[in-house]
C-alpha positions in Angstrom: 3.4 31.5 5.6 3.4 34.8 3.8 -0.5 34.4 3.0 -1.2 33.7 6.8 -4.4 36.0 7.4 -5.7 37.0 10.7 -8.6 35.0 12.7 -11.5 37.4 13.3 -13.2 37.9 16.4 -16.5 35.8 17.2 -19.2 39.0 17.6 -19.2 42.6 17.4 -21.6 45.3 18.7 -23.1 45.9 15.6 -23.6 42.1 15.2 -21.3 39.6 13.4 -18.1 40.6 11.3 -17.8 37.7 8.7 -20.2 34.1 7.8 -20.2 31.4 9.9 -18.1 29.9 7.7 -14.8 32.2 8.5 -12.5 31.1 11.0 -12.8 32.5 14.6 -10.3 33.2 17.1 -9.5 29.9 19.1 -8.6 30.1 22.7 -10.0 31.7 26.0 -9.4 35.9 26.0 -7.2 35.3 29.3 -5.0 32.7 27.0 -5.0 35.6 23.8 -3.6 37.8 26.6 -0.8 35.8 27.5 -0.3 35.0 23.8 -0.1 39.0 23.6 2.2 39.0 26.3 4.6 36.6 25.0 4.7 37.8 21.6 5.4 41.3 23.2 8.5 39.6 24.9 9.8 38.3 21.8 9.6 41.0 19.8 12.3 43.4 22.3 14.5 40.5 21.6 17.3 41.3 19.1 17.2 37.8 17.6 13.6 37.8 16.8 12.7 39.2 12.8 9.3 38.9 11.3 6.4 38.5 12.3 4.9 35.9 14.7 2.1 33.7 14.1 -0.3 31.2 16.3 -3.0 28.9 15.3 -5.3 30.8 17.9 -4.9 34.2 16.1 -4.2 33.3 11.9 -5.2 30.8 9.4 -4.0 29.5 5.9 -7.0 30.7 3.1 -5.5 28.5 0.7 -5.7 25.4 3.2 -7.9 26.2 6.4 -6.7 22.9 7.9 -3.1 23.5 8.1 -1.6 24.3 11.6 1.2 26.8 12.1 4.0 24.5 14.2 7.4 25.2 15.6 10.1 24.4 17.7 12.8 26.2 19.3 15.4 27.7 16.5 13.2 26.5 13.6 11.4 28.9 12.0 7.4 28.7 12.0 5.8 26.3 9.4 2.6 24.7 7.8 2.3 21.1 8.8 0.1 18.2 9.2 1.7 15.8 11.7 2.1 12.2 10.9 1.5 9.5 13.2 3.2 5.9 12.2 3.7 2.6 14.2 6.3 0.7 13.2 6.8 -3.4 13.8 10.1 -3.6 15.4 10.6 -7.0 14.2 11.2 -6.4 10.4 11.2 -2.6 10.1 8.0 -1.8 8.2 5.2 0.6 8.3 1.7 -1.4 10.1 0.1 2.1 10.3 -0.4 6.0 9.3 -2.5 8.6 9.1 -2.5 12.6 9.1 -3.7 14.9 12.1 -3.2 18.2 12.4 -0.5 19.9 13.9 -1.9 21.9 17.0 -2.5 19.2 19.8 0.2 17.2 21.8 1.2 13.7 20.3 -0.4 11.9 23.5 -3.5 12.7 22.2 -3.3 10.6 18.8 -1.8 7.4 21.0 -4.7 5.8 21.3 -6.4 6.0 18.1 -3.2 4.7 16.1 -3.1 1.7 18.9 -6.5 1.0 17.5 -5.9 1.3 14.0 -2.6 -1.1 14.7 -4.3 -3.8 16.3 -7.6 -3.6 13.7 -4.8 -4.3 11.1 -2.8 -7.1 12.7 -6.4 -8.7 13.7 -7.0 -9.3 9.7 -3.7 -11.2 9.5 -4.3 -13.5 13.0 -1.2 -11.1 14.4 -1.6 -9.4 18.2 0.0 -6.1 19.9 1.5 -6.7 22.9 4.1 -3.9 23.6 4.3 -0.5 23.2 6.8 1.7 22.2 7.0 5.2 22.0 8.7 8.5 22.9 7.9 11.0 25.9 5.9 13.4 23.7 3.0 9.9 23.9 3.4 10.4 27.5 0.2 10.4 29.8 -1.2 9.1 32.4 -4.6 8.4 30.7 -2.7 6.6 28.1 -1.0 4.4 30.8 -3.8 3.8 32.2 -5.9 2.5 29.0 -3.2 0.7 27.9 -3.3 -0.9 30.7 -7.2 -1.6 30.5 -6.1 -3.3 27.3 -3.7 -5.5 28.5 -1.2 -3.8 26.6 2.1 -3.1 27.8 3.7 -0.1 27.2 7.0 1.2 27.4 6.9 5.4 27.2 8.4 7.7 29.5 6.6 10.4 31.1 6.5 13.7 30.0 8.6 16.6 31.5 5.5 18.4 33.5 5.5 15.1 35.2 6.7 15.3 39.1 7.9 12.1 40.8 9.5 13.5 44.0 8.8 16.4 46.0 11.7 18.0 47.8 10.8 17.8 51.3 7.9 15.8 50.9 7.2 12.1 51.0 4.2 9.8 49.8 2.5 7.3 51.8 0.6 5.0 49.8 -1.6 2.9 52.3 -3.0 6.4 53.7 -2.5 8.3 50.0 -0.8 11.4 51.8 1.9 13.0 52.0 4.1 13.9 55.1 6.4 17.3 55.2 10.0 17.3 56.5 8.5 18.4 59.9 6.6 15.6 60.0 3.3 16.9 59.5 0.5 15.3 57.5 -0.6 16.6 53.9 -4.2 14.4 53.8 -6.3 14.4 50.8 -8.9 16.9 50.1 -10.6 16.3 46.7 -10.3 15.9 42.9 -10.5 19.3 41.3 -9.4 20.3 36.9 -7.1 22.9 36.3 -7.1 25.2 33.7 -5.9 23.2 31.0 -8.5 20.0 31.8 -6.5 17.9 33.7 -7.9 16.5 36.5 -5.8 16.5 39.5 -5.7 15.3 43.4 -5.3 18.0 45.9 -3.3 17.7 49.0 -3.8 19.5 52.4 -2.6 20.5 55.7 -4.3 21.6 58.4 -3.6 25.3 59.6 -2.5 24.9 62.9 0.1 22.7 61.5 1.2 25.2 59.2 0.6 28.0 61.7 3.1 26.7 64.2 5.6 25.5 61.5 9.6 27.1 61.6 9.2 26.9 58.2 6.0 28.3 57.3 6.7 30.9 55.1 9.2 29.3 52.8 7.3 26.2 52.0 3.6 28.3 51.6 4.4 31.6 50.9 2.7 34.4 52.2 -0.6 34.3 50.7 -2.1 30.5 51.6 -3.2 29.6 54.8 -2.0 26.0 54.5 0.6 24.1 52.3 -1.5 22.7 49.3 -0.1 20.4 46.7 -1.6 19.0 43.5 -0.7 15.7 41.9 -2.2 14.0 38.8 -4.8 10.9 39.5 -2.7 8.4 37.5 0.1 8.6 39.7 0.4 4.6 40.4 0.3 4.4 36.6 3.1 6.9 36.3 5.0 4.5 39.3 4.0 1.4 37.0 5.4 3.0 33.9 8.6 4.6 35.5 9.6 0.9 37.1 8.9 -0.8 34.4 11.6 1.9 32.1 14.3 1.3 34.8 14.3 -2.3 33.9 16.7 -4.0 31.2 13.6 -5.0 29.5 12.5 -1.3 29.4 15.9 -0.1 29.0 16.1 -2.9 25.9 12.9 -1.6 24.4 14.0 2.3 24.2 17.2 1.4 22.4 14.6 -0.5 19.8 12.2 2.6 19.4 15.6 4.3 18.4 16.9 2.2 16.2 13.7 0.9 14.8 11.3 3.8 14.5 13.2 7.4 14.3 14.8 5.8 10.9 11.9 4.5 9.4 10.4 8.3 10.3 13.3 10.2 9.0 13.6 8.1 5.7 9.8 9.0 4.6 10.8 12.7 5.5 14.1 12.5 3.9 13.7 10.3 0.8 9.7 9.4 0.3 8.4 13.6 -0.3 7.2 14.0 3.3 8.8 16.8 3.5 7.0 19.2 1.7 3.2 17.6 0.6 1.5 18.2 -3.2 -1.6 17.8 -1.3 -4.0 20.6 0.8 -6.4 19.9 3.4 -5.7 16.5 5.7 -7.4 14.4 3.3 -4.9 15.4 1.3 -2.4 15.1 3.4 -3.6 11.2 4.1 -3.0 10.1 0.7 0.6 11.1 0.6 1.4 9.5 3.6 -0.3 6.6 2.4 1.5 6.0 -0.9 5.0 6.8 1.0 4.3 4.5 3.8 3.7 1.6 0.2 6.8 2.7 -1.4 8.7 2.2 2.1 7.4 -1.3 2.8 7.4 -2.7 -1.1 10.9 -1.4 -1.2 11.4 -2.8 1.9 10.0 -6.7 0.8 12.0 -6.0 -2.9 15.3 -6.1 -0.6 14.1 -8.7 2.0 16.1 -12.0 0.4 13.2 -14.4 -0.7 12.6 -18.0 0.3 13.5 -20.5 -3.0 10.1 -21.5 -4.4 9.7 -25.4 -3.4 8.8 -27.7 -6.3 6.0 -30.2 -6.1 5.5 -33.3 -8.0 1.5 -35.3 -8.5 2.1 -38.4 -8.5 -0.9 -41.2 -10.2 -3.6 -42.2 -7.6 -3.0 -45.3 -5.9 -5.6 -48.4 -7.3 -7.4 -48.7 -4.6 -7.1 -45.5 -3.3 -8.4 -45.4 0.3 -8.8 -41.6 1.3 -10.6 -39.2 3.8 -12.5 -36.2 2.5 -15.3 -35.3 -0.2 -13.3 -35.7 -3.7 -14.5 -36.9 -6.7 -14.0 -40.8 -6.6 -12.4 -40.4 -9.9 -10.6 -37.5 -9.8 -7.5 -37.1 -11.2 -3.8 -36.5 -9.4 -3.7 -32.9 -10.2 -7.6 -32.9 -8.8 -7.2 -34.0 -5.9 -4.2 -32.2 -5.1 -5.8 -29.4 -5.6 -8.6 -30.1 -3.3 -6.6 -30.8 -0.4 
């Protein structure tokens, strides 16, 4: 972290600063401004010592693909995360592989579903649920997992809304209706800032003009009451009644017993913690070699079946059979055939 350098800016006036080979600043210059912003805040805090970092504004020379990570009361850190499924059924490793560290977990979901059930399919084996905690959460994984036939068992993620105070959904008309009885109809699809595509939700003005409540459901500014809702929403229903169920209720006990350990003993006692590796490549082949040290460890321990003896007996004389054998084969032969 003390090596971090900064990210240089794309262009100058006099033309370009660095090759095309150098890393840029990441990032939108109205989301380097809030960065700014935020940074500012943190620093007339009396907790806060050092310097702060983001993946949008520094870099690591020694390994470009590392991403600077963090969560709250941790300090900052170079990381590649690691994404691992785990059969529930006898506690070992199907999957892993290393991304890097500066994108949401839901976004890796699908592409270790795939890599699960490409595995299993070698051995004649077949996914059918799910598991996984709220950061996997979204409603286009829902809904592919559900184009799959695949079911899944993962909560939504906080940002999620399912009620609105005041407000109630109708599904056969796909509105919503205000406590004063008033009709919120739907107006189109629009995508928000961060790419999400979203259902927006409208009343008309005179409704809202002659409202008793007008200003402190709107505000000042709008016209009308607007409100935005993701398009998966009957996959975030499906998902969210499915959880409240003793099977779903069954299956989040599972994930913790089953999966959090397995992840915490490769971080713990397998090296994960800190990687002899750069770059994700890198990165890949330690997970790899933990993830076969976990599962032969896990086999060495699994009590094995007693080997079953056989016997070969003479052939018969005649001996009648069905099959393409030698006609004079011996016992051991034809055993071996079969």
């Amino acid at each position: 972290m003390s090596r971090l350098q900064p990210k240089s800016a794309l262009w100058r006036a006099d033309g370009p600063t660095e090759p095309a080979s150098a890393p840029r600043l990441s990032g939108s210059a109205a989301h380097l401004q809030q960065l700014q912003r935020m940074h500012a805040r943190l620093r007339q805090t009396p907790r806060q010592t050092g310097q702060l970092y983001s993946n949008h504004t520094h870099y690591s020379p020694a390994d470009p693909e590392a991403r600077i990570a963090y969560k709250r009361g941790k300090p900052r850190l170079l990381t590649y995360r690691a994404s691992v499924s785990v059969d529930a059924a006898r506690h070992v490793i199907t999957h892993i592989h290393a991304d890097l560290a500066d994108g949401r977990d839901s976004l890796y979901l699908l592409a270790l579903v795939e890599a699960t059930q490409q595995r299993l399919r070698r051995w004649g084996l077949r996914l059918h649920n799910v598991v996984a905690d709220a950061g996997y959460g979204s409603g286009e994984n829902y809904a592919q997992l559900e184009s799959q036939g695949l079911v899944g068992y993962i909560p939504p993620h906080g940002c999620y809304k399912e009620q609105r105070p005041g407000f109630t959904y109708d599904v056969p008309t796909d509105s919503y209706v205000c406590s004063q009885g008033k009709r919120l109809a739907f107006d189109r699809r629009i995508v928000d800032r961060q790419g999400n595509a979203k259902n927006r939700y409208m009343a008309h003005r005179t409704d809202c003009r002659s409202c008793p409540v007008n200003v402190a459901c709107k505000g000042n500014i709008p016209q009308e009451k607007r409100l935005h809702d993701t398009v998966y929403k009957a996959s975030y229903e499906r998902m969210l009644s499915r959880l409240a169920t003793r099977t779903g209720k069954r299956m989040m006990r599972l994930h913790a017993s089953t999966v959090e350990p397995v992840l915490g003993s490769l971080i713990t006692y397998y090296g994960l913690r800190h990687l002899s590796k750069k770059r994700q490549a890198g990165a890949a082949k330690v997970l790899y070699l933990a993830a076969m040290a976990y599962n032969l460890k896990k086999y060495l321990r699994t009590p094995q079946q007693p080997a079953r003896l056989a016997l070969a007996l003479p052939l018969p004389t005649p001996f009648i059979g069905i099959g393409t054998y030698p006609p004079f084969a011996t016992a051991t032969e034809t055993i071996r055939h079969f």
